[in-house]
C-alpha positions as CSV (number, residue, x, y, z in Angstrom):
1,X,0.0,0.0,0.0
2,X,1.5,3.6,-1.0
3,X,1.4,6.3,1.4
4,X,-0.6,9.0,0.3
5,X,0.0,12.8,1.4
6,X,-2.4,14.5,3.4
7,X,-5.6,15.4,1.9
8,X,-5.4,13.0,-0.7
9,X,-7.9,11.4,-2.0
10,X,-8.3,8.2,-5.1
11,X,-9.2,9.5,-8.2
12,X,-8.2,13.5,-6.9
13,X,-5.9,15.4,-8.7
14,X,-3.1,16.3,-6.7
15,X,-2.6,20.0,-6.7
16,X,0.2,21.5,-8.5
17,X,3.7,23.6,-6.8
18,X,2.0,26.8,-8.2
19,X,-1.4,26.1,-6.9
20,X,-0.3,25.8,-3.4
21,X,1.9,28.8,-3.2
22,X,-0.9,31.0,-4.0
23,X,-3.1,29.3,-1.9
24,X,-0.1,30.1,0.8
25,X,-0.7,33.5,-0.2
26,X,3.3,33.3,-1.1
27,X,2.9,34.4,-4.4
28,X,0.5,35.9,-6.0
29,X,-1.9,34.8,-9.2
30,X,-0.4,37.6,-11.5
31,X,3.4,35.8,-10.3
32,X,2.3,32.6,-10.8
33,X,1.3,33.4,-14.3
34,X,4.4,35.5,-14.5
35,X,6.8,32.3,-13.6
36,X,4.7,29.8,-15.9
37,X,5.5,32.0,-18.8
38,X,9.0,32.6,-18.0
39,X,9.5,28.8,-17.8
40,X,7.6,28.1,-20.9
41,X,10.4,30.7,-22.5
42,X,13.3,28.9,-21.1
43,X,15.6,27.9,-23.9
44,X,17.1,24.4,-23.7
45,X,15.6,21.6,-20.8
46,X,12.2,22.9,-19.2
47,X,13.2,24.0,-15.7
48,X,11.2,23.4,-12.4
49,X,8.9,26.3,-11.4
50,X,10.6,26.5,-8.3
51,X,14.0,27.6,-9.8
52,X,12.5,29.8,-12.1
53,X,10.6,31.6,-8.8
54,X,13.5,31.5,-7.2
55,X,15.2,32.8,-9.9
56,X,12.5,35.6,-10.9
57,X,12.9,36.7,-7.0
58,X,9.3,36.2,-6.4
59,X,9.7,33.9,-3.4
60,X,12.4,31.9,-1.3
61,X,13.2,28.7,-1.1
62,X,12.9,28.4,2.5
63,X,9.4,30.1,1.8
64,X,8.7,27.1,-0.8
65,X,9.4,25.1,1.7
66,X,7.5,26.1,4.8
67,X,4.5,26.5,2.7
68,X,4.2,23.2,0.9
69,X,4.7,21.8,4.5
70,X,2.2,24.0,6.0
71,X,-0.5,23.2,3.0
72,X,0.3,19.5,2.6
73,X,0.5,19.2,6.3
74,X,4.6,17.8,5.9
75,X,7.4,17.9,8.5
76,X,10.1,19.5,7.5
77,X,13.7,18.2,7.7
78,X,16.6,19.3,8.2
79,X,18.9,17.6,7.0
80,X,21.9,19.1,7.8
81,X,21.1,17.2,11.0
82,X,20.2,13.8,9.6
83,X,22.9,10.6,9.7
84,X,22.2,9.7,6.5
85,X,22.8,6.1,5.3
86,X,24.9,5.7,2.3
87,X,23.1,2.5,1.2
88,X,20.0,4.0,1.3
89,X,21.0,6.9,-0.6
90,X,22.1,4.3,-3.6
91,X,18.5,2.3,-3.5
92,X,18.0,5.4,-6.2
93,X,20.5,6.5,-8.6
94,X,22.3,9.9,-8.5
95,X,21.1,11.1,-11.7
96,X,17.6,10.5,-11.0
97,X,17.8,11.6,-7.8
98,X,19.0,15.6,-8.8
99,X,16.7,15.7,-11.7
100,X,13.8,14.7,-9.3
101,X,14.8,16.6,-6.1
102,X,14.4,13.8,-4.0
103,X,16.5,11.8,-1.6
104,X,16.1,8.8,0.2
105,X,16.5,8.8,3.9
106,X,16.4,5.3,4.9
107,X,14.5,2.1,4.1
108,X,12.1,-0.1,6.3
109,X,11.4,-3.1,4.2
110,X,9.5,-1.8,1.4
111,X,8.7,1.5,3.1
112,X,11.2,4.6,2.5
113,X,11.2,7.5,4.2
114,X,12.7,10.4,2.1
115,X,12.9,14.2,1.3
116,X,11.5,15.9,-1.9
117,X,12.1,19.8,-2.8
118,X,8.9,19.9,-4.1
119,X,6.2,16.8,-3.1
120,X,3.3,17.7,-5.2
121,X,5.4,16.3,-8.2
122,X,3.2,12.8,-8.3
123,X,5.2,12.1,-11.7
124,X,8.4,12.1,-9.6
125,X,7.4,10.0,-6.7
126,X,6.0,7.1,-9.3
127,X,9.4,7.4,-10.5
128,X,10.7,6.8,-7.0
129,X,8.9,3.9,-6.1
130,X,9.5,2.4,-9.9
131,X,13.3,2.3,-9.0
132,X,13.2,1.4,-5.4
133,X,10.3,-1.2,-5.5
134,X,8.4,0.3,-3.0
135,X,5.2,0.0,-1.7
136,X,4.6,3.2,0.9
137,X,6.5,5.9,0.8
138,X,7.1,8.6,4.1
139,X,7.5,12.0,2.5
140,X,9.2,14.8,3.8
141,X,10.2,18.0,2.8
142,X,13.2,20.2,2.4
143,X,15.1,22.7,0.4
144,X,16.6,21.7,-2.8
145,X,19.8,23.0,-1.9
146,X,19.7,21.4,1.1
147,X,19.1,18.2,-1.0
148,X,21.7,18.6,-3.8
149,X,24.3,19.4,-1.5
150,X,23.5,16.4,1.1
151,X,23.5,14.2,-2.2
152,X,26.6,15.1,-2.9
153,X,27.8,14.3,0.4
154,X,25.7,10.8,0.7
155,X,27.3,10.0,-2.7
156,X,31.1,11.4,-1.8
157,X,30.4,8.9,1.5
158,X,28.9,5.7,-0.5
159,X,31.9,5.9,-2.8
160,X,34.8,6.6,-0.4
161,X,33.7,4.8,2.6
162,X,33.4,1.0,1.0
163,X,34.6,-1.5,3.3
164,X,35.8,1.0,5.9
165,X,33.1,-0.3,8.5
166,X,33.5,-3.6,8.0
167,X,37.9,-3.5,8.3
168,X,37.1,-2.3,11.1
169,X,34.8,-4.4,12.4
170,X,37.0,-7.1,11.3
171,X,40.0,-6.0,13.2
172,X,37.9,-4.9,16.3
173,X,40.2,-5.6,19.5
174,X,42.5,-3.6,21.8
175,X,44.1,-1.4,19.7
176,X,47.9,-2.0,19.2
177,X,49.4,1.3,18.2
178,X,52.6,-0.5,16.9
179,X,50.4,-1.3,14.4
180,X,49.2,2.0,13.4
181,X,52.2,2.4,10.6
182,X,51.5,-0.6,9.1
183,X,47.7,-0.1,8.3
184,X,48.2,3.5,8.1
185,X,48.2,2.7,4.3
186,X,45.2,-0.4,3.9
187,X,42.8,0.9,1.7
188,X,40.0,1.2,4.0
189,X,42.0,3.5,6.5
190,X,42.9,5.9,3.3
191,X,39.1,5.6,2.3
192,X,38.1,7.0,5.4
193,X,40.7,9.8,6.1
194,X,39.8,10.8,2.8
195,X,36.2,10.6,3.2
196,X,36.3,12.7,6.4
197,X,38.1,15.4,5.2
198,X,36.1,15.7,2.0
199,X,33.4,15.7,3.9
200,X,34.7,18.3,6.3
201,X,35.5,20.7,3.7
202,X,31.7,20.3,1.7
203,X,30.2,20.8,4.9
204,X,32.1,24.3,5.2
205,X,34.0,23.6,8.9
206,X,37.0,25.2,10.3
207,X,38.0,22.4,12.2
208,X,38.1,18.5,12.5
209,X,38.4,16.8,16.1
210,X,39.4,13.1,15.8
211,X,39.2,12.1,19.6
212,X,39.9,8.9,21.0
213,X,37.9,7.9,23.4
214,X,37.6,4.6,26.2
215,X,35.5,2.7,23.5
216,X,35.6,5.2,20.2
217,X,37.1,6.8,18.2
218,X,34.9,10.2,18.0
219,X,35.0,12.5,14.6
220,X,33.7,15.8,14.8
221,X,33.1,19.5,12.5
222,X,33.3,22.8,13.9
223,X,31.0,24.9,11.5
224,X,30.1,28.2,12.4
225,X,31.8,28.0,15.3
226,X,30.1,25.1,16.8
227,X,31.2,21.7,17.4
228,X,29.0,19.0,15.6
229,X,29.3,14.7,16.2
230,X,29.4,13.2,12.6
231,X,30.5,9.9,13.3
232,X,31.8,7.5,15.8
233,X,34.0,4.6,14.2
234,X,35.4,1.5,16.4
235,X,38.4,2.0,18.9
236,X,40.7,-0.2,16.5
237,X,41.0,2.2,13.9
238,X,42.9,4.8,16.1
239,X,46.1,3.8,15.5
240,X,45.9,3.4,11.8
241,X,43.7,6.8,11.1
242,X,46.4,8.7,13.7
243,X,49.3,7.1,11.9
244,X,47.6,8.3,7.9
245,X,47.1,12.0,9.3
246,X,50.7,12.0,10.5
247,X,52.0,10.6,7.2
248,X,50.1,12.9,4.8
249,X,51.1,16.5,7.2
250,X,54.7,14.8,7.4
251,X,54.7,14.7,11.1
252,X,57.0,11.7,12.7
253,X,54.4,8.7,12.8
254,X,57.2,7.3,15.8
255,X,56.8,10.1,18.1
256,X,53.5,9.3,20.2
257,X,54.4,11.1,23.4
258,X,55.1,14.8,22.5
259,X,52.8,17.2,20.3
260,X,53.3,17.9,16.5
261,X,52.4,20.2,14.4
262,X,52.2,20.0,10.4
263,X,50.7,20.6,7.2
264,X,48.7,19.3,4.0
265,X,46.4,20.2,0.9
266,X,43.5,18.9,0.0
267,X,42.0,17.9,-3.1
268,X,38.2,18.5,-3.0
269,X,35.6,18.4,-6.2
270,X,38.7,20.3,-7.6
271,X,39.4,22.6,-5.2
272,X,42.8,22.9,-3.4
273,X,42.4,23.5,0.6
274,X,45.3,23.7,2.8
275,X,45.3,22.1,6.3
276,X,47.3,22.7,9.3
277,X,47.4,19.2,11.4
278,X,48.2,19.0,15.5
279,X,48.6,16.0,17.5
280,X,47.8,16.0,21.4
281,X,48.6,12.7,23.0
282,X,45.9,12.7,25.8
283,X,44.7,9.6,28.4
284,X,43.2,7.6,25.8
285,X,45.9,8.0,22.7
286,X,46.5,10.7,20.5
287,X,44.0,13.2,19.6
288,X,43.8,15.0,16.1
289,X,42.7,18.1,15.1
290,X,42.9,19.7,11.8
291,X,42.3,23.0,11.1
292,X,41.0,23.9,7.8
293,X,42.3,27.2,6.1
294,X,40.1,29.5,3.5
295,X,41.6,30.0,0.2
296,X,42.4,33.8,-0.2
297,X,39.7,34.1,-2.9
298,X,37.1,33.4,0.1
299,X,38.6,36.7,1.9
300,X,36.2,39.0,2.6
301,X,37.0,42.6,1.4
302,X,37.6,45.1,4.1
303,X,34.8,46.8,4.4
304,X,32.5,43.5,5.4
305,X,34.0,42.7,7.9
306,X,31.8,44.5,10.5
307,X,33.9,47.8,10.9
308,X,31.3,50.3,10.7
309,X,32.2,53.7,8.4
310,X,33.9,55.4,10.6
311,X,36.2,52.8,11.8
312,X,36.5,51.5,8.3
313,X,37.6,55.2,7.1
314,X,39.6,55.4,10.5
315,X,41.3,52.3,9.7
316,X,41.7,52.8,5.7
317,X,43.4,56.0,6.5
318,X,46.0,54.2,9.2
319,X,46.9,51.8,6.2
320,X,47.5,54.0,3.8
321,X,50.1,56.0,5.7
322,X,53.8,54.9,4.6
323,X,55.1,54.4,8.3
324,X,53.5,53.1,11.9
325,X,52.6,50.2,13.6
326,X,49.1,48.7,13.7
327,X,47.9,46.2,16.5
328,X,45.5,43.8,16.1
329,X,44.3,42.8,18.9
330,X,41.6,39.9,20.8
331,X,41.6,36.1,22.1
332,X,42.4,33.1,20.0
333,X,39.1,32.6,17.7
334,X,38.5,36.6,17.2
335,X,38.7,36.7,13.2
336,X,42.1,38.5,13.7
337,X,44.0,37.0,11.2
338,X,41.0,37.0,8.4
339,X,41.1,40.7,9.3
340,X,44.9,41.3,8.5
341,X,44.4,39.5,5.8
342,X,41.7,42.0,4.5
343,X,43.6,44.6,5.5
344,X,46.9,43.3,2.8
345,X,44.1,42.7,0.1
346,X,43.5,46.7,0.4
347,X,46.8,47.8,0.7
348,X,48.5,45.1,-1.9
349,X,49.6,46.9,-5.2
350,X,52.6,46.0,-7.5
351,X,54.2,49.3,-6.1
352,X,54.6,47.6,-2.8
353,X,56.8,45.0,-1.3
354,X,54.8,43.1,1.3
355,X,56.8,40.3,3.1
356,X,54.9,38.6,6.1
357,X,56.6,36.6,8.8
358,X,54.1,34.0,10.1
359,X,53.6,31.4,12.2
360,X,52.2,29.5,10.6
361,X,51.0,30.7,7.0
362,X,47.3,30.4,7.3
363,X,46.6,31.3,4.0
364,X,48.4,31.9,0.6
365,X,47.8,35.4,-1.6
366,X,49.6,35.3,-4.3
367,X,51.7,38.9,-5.1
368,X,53.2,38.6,-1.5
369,X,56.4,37.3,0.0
370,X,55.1,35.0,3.0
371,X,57.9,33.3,5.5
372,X,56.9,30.4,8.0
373,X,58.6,30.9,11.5
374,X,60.4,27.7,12.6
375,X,61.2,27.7,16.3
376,X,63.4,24.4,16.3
377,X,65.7,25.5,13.4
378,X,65.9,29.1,14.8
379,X,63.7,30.8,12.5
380,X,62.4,32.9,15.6
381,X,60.1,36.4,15.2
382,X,62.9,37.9,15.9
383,X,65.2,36.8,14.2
384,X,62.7,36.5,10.7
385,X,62.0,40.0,11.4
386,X,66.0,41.1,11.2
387,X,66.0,39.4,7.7
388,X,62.5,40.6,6.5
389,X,63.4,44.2,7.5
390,X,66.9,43.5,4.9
391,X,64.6,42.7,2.3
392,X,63.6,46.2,1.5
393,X,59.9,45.8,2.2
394,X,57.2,48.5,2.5
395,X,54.9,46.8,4.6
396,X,55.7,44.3,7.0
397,X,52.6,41.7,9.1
398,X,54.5,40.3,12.0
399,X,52.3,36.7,12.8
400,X,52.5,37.5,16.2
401,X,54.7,39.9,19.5
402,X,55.0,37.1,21.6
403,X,58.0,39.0,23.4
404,X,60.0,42.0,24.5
405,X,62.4,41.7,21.5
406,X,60.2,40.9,18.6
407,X,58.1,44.0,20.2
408,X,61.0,46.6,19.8
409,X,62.5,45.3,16.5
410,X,58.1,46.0,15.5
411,X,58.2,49.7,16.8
412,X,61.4,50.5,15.5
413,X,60.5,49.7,12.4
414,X,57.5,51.6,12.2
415,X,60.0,54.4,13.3
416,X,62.6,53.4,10.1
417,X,59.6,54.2,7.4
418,X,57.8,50.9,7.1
419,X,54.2,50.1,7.9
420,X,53.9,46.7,10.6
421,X,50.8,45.1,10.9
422,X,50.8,42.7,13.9
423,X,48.7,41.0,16.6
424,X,49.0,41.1,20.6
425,X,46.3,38.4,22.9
426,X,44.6,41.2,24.7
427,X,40.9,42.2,26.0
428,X,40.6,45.5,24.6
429,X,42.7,48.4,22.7
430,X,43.3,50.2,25.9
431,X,44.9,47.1,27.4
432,X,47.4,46.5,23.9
433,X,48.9,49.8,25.0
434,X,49.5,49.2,28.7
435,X,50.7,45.8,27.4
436,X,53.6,47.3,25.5
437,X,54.7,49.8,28.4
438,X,54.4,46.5,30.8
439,X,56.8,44.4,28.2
440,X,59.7,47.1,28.9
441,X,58.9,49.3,25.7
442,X,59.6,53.2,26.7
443,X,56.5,54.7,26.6
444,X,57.9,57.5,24.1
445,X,58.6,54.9,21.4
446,X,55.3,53.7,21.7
447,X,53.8,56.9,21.7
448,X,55.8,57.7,18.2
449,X,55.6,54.0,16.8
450,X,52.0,53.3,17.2
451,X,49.3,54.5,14.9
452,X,46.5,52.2,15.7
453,X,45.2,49.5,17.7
454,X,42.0,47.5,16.0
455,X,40.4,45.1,19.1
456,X,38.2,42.6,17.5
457,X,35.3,40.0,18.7
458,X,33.2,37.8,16.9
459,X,29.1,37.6,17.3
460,X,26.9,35.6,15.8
461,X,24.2,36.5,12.8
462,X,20.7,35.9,13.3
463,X,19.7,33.3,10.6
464,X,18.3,35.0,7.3
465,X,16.1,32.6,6.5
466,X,14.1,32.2,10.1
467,X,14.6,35.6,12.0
468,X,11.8,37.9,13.4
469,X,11.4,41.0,15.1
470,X,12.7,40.6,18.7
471,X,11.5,42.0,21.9
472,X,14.0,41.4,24.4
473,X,13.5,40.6,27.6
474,X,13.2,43.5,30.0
475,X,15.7,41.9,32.7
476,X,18.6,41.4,29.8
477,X,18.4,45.0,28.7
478,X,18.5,46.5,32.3
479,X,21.9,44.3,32.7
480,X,22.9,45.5,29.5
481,X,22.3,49.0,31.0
482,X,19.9,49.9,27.9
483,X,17.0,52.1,28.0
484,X,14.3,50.4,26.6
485,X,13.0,53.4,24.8
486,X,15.6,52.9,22.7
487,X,14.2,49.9,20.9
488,X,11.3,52.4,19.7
489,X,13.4,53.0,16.4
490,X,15.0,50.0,16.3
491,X,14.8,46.7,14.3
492,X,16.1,43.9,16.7
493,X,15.8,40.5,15.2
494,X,16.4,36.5,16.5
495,X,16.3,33.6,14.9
496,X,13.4,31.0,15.7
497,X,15.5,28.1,14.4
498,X,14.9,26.1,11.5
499,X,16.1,23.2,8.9
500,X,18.6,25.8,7.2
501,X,20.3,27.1,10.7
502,X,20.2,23.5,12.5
503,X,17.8,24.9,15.1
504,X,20.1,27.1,16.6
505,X,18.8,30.4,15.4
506,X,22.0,31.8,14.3
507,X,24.2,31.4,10.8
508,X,27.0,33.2,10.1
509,X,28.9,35.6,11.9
510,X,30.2,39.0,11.8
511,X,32.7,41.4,13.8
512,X,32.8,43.7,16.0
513,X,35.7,45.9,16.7
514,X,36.7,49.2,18.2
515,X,39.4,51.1,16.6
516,X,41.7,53.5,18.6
517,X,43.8,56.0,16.2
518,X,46.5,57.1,18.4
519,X,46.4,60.8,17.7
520,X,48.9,64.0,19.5
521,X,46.6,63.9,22.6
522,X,47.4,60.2,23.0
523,X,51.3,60.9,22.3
524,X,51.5,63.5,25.0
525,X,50.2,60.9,27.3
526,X,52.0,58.3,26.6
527,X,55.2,60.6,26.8
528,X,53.6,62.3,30.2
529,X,51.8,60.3,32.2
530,X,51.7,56.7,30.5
531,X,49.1,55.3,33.4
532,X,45.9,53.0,32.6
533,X,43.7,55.8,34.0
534,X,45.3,58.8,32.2
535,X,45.1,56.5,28.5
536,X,41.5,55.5,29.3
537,X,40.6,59.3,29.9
538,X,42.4,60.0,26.6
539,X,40.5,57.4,24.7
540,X,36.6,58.9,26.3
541,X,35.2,58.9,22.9
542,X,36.1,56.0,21.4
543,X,33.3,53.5,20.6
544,X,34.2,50.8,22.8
545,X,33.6,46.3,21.9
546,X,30.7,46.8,24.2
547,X,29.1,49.9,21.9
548,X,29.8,48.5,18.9
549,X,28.1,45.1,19.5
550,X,25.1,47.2,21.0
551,X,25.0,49.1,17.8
552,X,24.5,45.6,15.6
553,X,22.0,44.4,18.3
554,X,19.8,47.0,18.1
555,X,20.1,47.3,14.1
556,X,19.2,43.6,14.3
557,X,22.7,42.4,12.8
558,X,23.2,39.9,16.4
559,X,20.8,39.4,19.4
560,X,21.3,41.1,22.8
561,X,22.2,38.0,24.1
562,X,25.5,37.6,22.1
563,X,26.4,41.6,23.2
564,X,26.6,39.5,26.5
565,X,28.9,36.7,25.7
566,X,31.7,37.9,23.7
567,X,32.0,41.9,24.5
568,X,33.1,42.9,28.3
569,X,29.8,44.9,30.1
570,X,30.5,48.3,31.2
């Protein structure tokens, strides 16, 4: 017996994509007639009304979605949250499945449960069941973006992950590490590095954790900042999987009892990703993480990052000056490395000779002379930055002033006519200054080095595709020490959470920053009466972390709530 959607009756003609929607009161009758003219123009293939809506602007497809699933009484899925079975994804080929829109979720006899972009297409769900063989199907719905790119996942994971369970399974036991270099190479254990990290990089994360754990081995994706569980494999492919990272970053597949550091590139649907790898030996055996780097054509331009216009003006105006030294400045996870990288995309012309000394080179931009620091071979900061500054460069991005000396070789050579872009681990801009005086700097040099110092944060977006207006809660604005008249002219927005945001309510994110220009009033301070309360009175009408992220809360760019987290109250 076939499952039949709601409403549905023998003999009843289903209602078509176009019907619905304007019974949703999505679109209207004039735009439906609009779209069914602009397919019947299409040149080529007929295309699906939904692209062509999509397409013609007329609607979303996260509106397609809700509203089939509202009139058809559907659940939606998301399926960005769904373990989705490779075998079940094969029980209908990969062709078929993209032209249709469909996917198959799992498989219960002759039942199947899957997701269609657009379930009032009965022509495509007799074509499901006439490749499947089945006899009831479970629809549910979801985008179709959300479909072709989870198809090109399930299909990546069907072909690279053959055999890799069942290895496993096979060789199931106490794990004997001695092993590990032997069966670093079996096919199975390269078919499932492999898998991972494609995987990793379709899915968009920063990071992979590979965790071993009593009884596992645990593989998770940090996307968008948040850790995700995508699979748990058995305890006897630690070694093996361990020993395959190590041999691909050319790390020292011996060494089990110190940390290591290394690199890779990744080849994924044609697309070259760099990785930087770390090993951790921990309780249970060595733990993996990779971090995944963005090629520089992903960088975003300077001004969208989050400065607003006068901190973007503030800060184009510092860079275009031919000598000084600009700090970046936040905790680990800030953005403050994408940022300096924006800031070289800005300032990089074939006039002048950029040379960056980094540790390590996160990402590669062609036109620029990048050096990798190497501690154990002496390559230090500061002694890179003695050659680098021989080199005859014009601007100069120190990685990191992790000490005294790299600090004063920075400042003096702002002082000798070259622009230094560099990063400090401090709370706010105030702090980077007091930082420098504290790290024996004379207070003078500083004073005449320094021309800015950028303090950076990240918040998170509401999700485009499920945020409303907000009304916060009374109790959160009074510790926020906001007037709630203030929200009379504003737009303040959260996300409810849906398929598209995995529930959370939040996608993307954005910065916040606070920019202090170090003008004469700050010099005669510094040279006067260099003290934490004389440099904060200085700095009185600077837009602080705090105001900046209150600024994007109330335009209804981030929610109240992440003002809390990541900026310090005041």
């Amino acid at each position: 017996m076939t499952a039949l959607l709601p409403d549905d009756e023998p003999g009843q003609d289903r209602r078509r994509l176009g019907d619905v929607l304007v019974d949703a009161a999505v679109i209207t009758e004039a735009e439906l007639a609009a779209a069914l003219d602009a397919q019947r123009t299409v040149i080529g293939s007929r295309r699906r009304l939904g692209h062509v809506l999509v397409d013609l602007g007329l609607v979303t497809e996260r509106q397609i979605t809700e509203a089939l699933a509202d009139q058809l009484r559907l659940e939606v899925v998301d399926l960005n949250r769904v373990v989705i079975s490779p075998e079940s994804v094969r029980l209908l080929p990969r062709a078929v499945g993209r032209r249709l829109g469909m996917l198959i979720l799992s498989k219960e006899g002759r039942r199947l449960t899957l997701a269609a972009s657009d379930p009032t297409d009965v022509v495509a769900l007799d074509d499901v069941r006439l490749h499947t063989g089945a006899t009831e199907l479970v629809v549910m719905v979801a985008t179709e973006s959300q479909i072709s790119d989870q198809l090109t996942r399930a299909w990546s994971l069907a072909e690279d992950s053959s055999d890799v369970s069942t290895f496993f399974e096979e060789t199931a036991g106490p794990a004997d590490e001695d092993d590990g270099a032997s069966t670093s190479n079996a096919a199975p254990t390269v078919r499932l590095v492999n898998m991972v990290l494609a995987d990793a990089v379709r899915m968009g994360a920063s990071d992979i954790h590979i965790e071993p754990q009593r009884d596992s081995l645990r593989i998770r994706y940090r996307v968008d900042g948040v850790l995700r569980e995508v699979m748990s494999v058995p305890r006897s492919a630690l070694a093996s999987v361990v020993s395959r990272l190590k041999i691909v970053s050319g790390l020292d597949i011996g060494e089990r009892r110190l940390p290591q550091d290394g690199r890779t590139r990744i080849a994924v649907d044609g697309q070259l990703v760099d990785a930087r790898v770390s090993s951790l030996p921990s309780v249970h055996g060595e733990k993996v993480v990779v971090r995944l780097l963005a090629p520089a054509d992903r960088l975003q331009a300077l001004e969208d990052v989050g400065l607003d216009p006068d901190q973007l003006a503030d800060v184009r105006r510092v860079l275009q000056t031919p000598q000084g030294l600009v700090l970046l400045t936040g905790p680990t996870g800030s953005g403050k490395t994408s940022t300096l990288y924006s800031a070289l995309q800005e300032i990089h012309t074939p006039d002048r000779n950029i040379v960056t000394l980094e540790d390590p080179v996160e990402i590669q931009i062609p036109g620029l002379t990048q050096v990798q620091v190497h501690e154990r071979s002496g390559l230090t900061f500061s002694r890179g930055l003695r050659a680098v500054l021989r080199q005859d460069p014009d601007v100069v991005l120190v990685g990191e002033v992790r000490d005294s000396e790299t600090a004063e070789l920075a400042m003096r050579a702002a002082l000798t006519g070259h622009l230094v872009l560099t990063t400090l681990h401090t709370n706010s801009a105030l702090s980077s200054i007091t930082r420098l005086v504290d790290m024996g700097l004379e207070p003078f040099m500083v004073g005449s080095a320094l021309s800015a110092v950028v303090a950076q944060r990240l918040v998170r977006r509401p999700c485009a595709a499920c945020a409303v207006p907000d009304q916060p809660d009374p109790a959160l604005l009074l510790s926020l020490g906001v007037d709630p008249a203030v929200l009379e002219s504003a737009t303040p927005r959260r996300g409810t959470g849906c398929a598209e945001c995995g529930q959370t309510g939040y996608r993307g994110r954005v910065g916040v920053f606070e920019v202090l220009v170090v003008d004469q009033e700050m010099r005669h301070v510094l040279v006067s009466n260099p003290t934490e309360q004389a440099i904060t009175e200085a700095a009185r009408e600077m837009p602080t972390l705090f105001h900046s992220a209150l600024a994007k809360a109330i335009a209804g760019e981030t929610t109240f709530e992440e003002v809390l987290r990541v900026s310090p109250q005041e």
